[in-house]
C-alpha positions in Angstrom: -20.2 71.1 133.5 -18.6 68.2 131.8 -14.7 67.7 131.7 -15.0 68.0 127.9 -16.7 70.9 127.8 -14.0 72.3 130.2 -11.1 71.0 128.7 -10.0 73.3 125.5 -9.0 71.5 122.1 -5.7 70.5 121.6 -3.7 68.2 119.3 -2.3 66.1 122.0 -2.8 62.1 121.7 -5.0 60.4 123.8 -3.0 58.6 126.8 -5.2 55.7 125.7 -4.4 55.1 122.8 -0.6 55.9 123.4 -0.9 53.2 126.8 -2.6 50.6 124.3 0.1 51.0 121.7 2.8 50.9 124.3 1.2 47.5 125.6 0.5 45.7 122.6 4.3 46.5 121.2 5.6 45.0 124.5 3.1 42.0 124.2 4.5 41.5 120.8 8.0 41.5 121.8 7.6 39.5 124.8 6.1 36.9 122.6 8.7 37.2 120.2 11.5 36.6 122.9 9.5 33.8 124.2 9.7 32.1 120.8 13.0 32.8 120.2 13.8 30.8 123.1 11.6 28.0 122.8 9.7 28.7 126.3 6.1 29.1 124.9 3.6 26.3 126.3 0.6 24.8 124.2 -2.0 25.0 126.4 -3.0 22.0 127.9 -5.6 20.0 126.2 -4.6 22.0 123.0 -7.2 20.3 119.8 -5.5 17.7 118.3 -4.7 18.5 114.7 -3.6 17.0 111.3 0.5 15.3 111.5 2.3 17.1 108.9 2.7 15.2 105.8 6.9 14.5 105.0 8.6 17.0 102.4 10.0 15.2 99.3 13.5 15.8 99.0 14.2 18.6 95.7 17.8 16.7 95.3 20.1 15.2 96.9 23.9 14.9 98.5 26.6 12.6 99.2 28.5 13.6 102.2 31.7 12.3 103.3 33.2 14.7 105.9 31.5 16.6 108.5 29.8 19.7 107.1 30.7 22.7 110.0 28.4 25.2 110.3 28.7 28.8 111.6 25.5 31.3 110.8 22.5 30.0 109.1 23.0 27.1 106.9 19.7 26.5 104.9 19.5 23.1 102.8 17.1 23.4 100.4 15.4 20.4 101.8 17.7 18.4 99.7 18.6 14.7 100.9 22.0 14.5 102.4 23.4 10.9 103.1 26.8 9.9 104.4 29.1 7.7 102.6 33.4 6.7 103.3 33.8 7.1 107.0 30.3 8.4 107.3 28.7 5.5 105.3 28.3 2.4 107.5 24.8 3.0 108.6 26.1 1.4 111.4 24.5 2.5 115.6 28.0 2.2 117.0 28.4 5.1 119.6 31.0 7.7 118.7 30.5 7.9 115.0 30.7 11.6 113.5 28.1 13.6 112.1 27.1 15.0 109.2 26.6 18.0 110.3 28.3 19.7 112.8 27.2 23.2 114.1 28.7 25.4 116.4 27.7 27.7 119.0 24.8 29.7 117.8 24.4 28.5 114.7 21.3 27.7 112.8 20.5 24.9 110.2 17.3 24.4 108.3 15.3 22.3 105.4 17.3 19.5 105.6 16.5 15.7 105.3 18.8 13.2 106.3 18.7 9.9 104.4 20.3 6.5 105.4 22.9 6.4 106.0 22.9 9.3 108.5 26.0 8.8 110.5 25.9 10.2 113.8 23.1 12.8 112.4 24.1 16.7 113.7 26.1 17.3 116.6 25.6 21.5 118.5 28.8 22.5 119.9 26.7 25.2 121.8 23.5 26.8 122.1 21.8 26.0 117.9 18.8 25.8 116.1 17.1 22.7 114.0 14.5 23.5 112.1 12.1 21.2 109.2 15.2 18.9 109.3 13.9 15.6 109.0 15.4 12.2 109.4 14.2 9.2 107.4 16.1 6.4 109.4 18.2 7.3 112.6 21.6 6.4 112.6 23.6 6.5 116.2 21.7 9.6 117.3 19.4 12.2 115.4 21.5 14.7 117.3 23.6 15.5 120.1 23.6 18.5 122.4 27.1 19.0 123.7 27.4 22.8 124.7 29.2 23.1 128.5 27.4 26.2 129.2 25.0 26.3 131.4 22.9 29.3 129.3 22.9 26.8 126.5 19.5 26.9 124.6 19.2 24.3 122.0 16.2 24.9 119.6 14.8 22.2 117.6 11.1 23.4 116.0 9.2 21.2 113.1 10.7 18.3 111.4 10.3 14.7 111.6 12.4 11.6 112.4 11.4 8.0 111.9 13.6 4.3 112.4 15.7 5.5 115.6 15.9 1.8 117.1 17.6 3.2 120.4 17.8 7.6 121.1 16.6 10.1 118.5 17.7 13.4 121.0 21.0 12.4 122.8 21.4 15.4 125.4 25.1 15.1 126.8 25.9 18.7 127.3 24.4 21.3 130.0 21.6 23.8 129.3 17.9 24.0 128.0 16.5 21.8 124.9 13.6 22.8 123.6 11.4 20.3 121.2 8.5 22.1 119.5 6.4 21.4 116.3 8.3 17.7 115.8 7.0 14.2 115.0 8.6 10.9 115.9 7.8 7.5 114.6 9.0 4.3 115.4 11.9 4.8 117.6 13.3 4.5 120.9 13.5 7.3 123.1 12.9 10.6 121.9 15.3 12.1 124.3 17.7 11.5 126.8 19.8 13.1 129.3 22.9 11.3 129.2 23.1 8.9 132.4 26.4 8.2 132.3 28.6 10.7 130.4 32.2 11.2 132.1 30.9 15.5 132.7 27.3 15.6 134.1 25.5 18.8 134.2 21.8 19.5 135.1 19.7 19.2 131.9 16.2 20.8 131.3 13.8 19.6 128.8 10.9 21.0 127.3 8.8 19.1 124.8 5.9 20.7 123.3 3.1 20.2 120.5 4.6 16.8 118.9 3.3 14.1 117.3 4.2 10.7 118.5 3.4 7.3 116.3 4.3 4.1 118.6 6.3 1.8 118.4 8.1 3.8 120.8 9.5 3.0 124.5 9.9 6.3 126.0 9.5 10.0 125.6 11.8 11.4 127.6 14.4 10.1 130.1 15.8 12.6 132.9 18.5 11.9 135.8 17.2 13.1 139.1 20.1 13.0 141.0 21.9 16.4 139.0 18.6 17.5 138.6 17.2 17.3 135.3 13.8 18.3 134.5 11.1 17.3 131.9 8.2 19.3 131.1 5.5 17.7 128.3 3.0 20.3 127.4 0.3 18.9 124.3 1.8 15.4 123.0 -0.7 13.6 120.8 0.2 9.8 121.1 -1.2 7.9 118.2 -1.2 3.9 118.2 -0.8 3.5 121.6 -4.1 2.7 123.2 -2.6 0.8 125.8 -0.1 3.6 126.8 3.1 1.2 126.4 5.4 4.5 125.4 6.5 6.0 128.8 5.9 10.1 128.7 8.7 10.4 131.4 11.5 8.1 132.7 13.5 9.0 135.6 16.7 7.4 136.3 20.1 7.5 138.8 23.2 9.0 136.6 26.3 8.9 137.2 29.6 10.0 135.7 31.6 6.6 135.4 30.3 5.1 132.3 27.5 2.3 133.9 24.2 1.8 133.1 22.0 3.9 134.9 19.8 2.6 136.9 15.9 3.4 136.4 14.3 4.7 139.6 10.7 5.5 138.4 8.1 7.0 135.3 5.3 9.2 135.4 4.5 12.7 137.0 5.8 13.5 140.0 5.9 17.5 139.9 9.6 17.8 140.5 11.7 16.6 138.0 8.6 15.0 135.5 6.5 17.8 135.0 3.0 17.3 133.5 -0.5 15.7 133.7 -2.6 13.3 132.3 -4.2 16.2 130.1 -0.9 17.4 128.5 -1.5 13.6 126.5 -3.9 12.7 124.2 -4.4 9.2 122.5 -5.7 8.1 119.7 
């Protein structure tokens, strides 16, 4: 006889379907976590897709003193440009910025204009997201939290003109570069080699597009530790491969030029392969 035939009716729900629900709502929330945090991976090798065109700016703003953020501050995509103290347009380091957020806070749909100042500046763990930057001042932005749970988010946008860094990482933590584009510019982000208070650094950079001229992706300093990880970068212009994915150099904490030690994959501190690059 057959364990159906055996088993009498009842009402109860099928340990199936309840173990398939209960999977697919951890799934979810694992994936939403993982977002939230900026850890997800493109899969290497990931189709190479279409660069999102730049928003035009619905109006625009003259900004003179540091705008300080706390909760969600979302722009409009309007145009902000800096003018008195914030209007020289000038790359001197230690200029202030625009914006300035602090810890956990989240700006979006901006666009930055020229002049930009020193760009935005995260006190702490933040999140950038569609803010775009027509032509890099000093620094796109700066991370500067001292925690080392720090999780700085920066997901779509753009930034173009950034003759020296775009991403100046000073502070300790995880950044996390998803969705962007950069073209024309120097580095796209660096671990400070010789801030006065070092910290190990890690970098993720994921699913970018990346229009030379360009020197370098990312630059790390092995010697506290940093890490790079490049996961489905799409290099266009650069058929001879001039813009280094990963530059590894010696910090240190008493304001000299750090010296460069190496490039490419090595498994430890410059984390990818050949296939997490594409070129056209």
């Amino acid at each position: 006889m057959s364990e159906r035939a055996a088993t009498p009716r009842t009402h109860r729900r099928r340990p199936g379907r309840r173990r398939m629900a209960t999977a697919l709502t951890a799934a979810l929330g694992l994936t939403g976590a993982a977002l939230a945090t900026g850890v997800m991976l493109q899969p290497a090798g990931a189709a190479t897709t279409a660069i999102p065109a730049w928003p035009s700016a619905t109006g625009s703003q003259s900004v003179s003193k540091t705008i300080e953020v706390s909760g969600t501050y979302d722009g409009g995509l309007k145009r902000f440009t800096g003018s008195g103290d914030l209007g020289d347009g000038g790359q001197d380091e230690g200029q202030d910025p625009i914006f300035k957020l602090k810890d956990g806070a989240t700006i979006k749909n901006v666009i930055l204009g020229t002049p930009a100042a020193d760009g935005i500046h995260c006190s702490g763990s933040c999140t950038i997201q569609n803010v775009w930057w027509e032509d890099v001042g000093e620094d796109a932005a700066s991370f500067k939290g001292t925690s080392t749970s720090s999780v700085y988010t920066v997901y779509g946008g753009g930034a173009k003109k950034a003759s020296d860094k775009v991403f100046q990482f000073n502070g300790a933590g995880k950044l996390v570069v998803t969705k962007f584009q950069v073209a024309d510019f120097g580095k796209l982000v660096r671990s400070c080699g010789n801030c006065s208070k070092q910290y190990k650094r890690e970098i993720i950079v994921n699913d970018v597009d990346v229009t030379a001229p360009g020197k370098s992706l990312v630059g790390i300093n092995t010697n506290y530790g940093d890490t790079a990880a490049l996961r489905s970068v799409r290099v266009h212009g650069d058929s001879s491969k001039k813009i280094k994915p990963c530059v590894r150099y010696t910090g240190n904490s008493t304001g000299a030029e750090p010296k460069e030690t190496g490039s490419g994959p090595d498994g430890t501190y410059c984390k990818y392969t050949a296939s997490d690059l594409s070129y056209d």
